[in-house]
N, C-alpha and C positions, 0 to 999 in steps of 0.2 A: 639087542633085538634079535633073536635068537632065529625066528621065523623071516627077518626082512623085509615086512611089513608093516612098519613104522608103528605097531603099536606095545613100542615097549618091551622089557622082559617079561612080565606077566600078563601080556595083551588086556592090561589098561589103559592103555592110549598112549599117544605119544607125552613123550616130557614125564614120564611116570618114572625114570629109573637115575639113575646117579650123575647122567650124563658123562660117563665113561669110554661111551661109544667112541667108535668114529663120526657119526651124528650129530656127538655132541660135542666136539672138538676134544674129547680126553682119549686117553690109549691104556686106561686102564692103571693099577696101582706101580707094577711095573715098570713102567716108562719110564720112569720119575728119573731112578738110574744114570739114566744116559744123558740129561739134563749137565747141563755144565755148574760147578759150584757157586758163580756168580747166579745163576737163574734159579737155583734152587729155592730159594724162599718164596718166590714167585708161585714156585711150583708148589709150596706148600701151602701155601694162603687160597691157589685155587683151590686144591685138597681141600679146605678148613672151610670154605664157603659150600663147596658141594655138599661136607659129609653135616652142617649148617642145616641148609636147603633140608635133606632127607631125614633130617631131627626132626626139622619141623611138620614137614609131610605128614611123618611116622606118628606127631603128637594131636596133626586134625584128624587123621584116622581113628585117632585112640577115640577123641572126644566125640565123632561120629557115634561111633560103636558103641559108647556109653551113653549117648539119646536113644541110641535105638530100643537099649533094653530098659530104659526108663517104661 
């Protein structure tokens, strides 16, 4: 949220971006690192759900975009 104003990275609203934030309880790809190697899977499976989530975001957008120009 670039701006601080809870709407997002692209000022679409909230709950619009990866949930990476601090927001959204993530710290970014980063973090992960410092994760202990017992937690790690943990950490990867949130990773897998999030990048999940923004697949499918990514695919109602598409299908949007393609009524539009119908």
């Amino acid at each position: 949220m670039p701006r601080l104003d809870r709407t997002g990275p692209m000022g679409q609203g909230p709950r619009t971006g990866r949930g990476l934030g601090p927001c959204g309880g993530g710290y970014g790809y980063g973090f992960r690192r410092f994760i202990s190697p017992k937690n790690e899977l943990a950490a990867l499976e949130d990773e897998e759900k999030i990048l999940e989530e923004e697949l499918a975001a990514i695919r109602e957008e598409k299908a949007a975009l393609k009524d539009l120009q119908k």
